[in-house]
N, C-alpha and C positions, 0 to 999 in steps of 0.2 A: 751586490751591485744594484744601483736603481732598477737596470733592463731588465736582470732578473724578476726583482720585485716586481716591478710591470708585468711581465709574463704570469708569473704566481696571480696578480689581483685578475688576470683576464680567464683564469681555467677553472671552468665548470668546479662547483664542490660537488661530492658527493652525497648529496642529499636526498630524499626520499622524491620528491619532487610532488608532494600530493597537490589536486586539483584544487582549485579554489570557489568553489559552489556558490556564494553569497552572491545576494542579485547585484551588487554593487562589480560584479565582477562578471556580469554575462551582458554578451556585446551583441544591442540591439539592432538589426537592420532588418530591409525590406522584407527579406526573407523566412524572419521570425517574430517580425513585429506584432500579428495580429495572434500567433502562440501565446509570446507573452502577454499581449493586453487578455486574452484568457485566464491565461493561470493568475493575475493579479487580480482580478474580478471575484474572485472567490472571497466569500461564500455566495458569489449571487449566479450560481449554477445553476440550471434548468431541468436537469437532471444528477441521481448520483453516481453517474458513469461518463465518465471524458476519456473517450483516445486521441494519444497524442502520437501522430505519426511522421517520421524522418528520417532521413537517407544517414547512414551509418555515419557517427563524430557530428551531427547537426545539430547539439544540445537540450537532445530530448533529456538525458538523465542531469543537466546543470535547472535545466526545467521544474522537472520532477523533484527533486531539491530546494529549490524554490518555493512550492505548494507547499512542502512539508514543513519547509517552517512556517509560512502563511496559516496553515490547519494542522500541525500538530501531528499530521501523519507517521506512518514508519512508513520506508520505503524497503522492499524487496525483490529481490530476482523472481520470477518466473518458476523457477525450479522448487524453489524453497519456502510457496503459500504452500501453509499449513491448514486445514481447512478447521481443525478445534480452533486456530488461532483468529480468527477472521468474525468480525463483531462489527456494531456502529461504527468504531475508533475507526478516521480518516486513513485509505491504505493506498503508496505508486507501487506498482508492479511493475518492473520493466522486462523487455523483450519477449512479448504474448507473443508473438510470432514465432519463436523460438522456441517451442517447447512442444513435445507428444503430450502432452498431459492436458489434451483438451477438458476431458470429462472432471476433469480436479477443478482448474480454471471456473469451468461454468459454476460448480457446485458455489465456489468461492464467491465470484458475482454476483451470485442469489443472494446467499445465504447474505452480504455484503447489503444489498437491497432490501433485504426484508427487515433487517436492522436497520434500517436509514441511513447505515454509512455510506461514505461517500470516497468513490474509486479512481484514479487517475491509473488508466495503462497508457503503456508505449510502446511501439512497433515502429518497424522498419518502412513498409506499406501499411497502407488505410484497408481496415477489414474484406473491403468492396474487393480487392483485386486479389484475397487471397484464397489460394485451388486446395482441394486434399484434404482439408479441418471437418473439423466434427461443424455438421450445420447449425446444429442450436448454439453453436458458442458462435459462428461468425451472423447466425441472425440478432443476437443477445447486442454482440461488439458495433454491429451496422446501425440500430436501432439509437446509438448512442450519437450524441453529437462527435464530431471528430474536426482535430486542429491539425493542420497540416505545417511543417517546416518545408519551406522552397531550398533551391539550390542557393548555394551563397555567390556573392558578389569577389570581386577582388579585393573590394575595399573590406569585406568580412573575415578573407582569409588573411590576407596581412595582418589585421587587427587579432586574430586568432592564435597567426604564428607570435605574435610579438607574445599574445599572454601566457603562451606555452614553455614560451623559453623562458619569461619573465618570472615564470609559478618555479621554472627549475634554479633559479637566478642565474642566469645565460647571456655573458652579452653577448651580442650579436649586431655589427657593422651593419648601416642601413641601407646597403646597395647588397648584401645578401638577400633581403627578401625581395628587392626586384627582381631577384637572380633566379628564386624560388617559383615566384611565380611565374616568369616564364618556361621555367623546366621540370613545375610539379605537377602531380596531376592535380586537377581543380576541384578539391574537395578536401572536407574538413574532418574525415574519417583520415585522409592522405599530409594534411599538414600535423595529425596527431602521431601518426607512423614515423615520417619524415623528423619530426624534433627528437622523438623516442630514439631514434638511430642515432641521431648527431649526438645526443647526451652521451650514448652508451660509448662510440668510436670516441669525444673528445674525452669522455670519463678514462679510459682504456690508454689513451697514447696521449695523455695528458696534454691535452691542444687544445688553445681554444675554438671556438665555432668560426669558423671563415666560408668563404666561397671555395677553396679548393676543397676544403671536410664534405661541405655539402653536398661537391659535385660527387664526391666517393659516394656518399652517402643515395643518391641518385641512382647511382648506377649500378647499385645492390653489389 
């Protein structure tokens, strides 16, 4: 029956739902604009050590992505610099904050420096406000230029939610994300949780994404 069909073309497929990284796909505003006009300035860095710092889901790693096609970089977790592997070759690290391995860290930096390569980390918080670290690696980190991501706008996180559901192929009715934002929490670490749930609930009981999913979905 047509309705049926209708129903089938509105529900989620189950698909991997990977991110879409390319800069043609990272939604610039107030908040990240002057991040970005960084990371596109490259190679005309001042130094070869940049941290880039922002509040959890504010796209520091679509970022970091970004550079690495700009310079060729690899990009890496935190956990997983190798320090035989660390040379000239452009390297992101993400989430220095995140890790006990300060004294690895620092060796990495040097060693990264004295090769001329050139470093993009990412953090949560800018080095200045972090307590407990080994001192030479937050003297090393402060000593560095550092870009900051602000909090987002409304007009950021609707444009966020839409690419979320978009990347999962999701539609979603345009007075849901009014819906959203008046009853989510106001951050883009919370619109990536938020979509995550609705995929998996309409994936599950085979529904499409609506305002009632949502509200389940809200209210854990």
């Amino acid at each position: 029956m047509a309705s049926d069909r209708l129903q089938s073309a509105q529900l989620p497929l189950p698909l991997d739902g990977e991110p879409a990284y390319g800069r043609e796909d990272f939604l610039a505003a107030d908040c990240n604009r002057e991040a970005l006009a960084w990371i596109e300035a490259w190679p005309r860095w001042p130094g070869t050590l940049t941290v880039l710092a922002g509040p959890e889901g504010s796209g520091k790693t679509h970022l970091a992505h970004i550079w690495c096609r700009l310079s060729g970089a690899e990009i890496v977790d935190v956990e997983s610099v190798d320090l035989d592997s660390v040379s000239g070759t452009p390297l992101a690290v993400e989430d220095v904050d995140r890790t006990a391995r300060d004294a690895t860290l620092l060796h990495a930096l040097n060693r990264a420096a004295e090769a001329g390569g050139h470093v993009l980390v990412t953090a949560r918080v800018a080095p200045g406000y972090w307590r407990g670290r080994l001192p030479d690696l937050v003297s090393r980190l402060r000593a560095a230029p550092t870009v900051e991501i602000g909090r987002p706008d409304d007009g950021l996180i609707t444009a966020v939610l839409r690419k979320l559901f978009r990347d999962r192929q999701i539609d979603v009715p345009d007075e849901a994300f009014a819906y959203l934002l008046r009853h989510m929490e106001r951050s883009l670490d919370a619109a990536r949780r938020t979509v995550d749930e609705a995929d998996r609930l309409a994936l599950a009981e085979r529904r499409p994404v609506t305002i009632p999913l949502l509200r389940r979905v809200l209210r854990g």
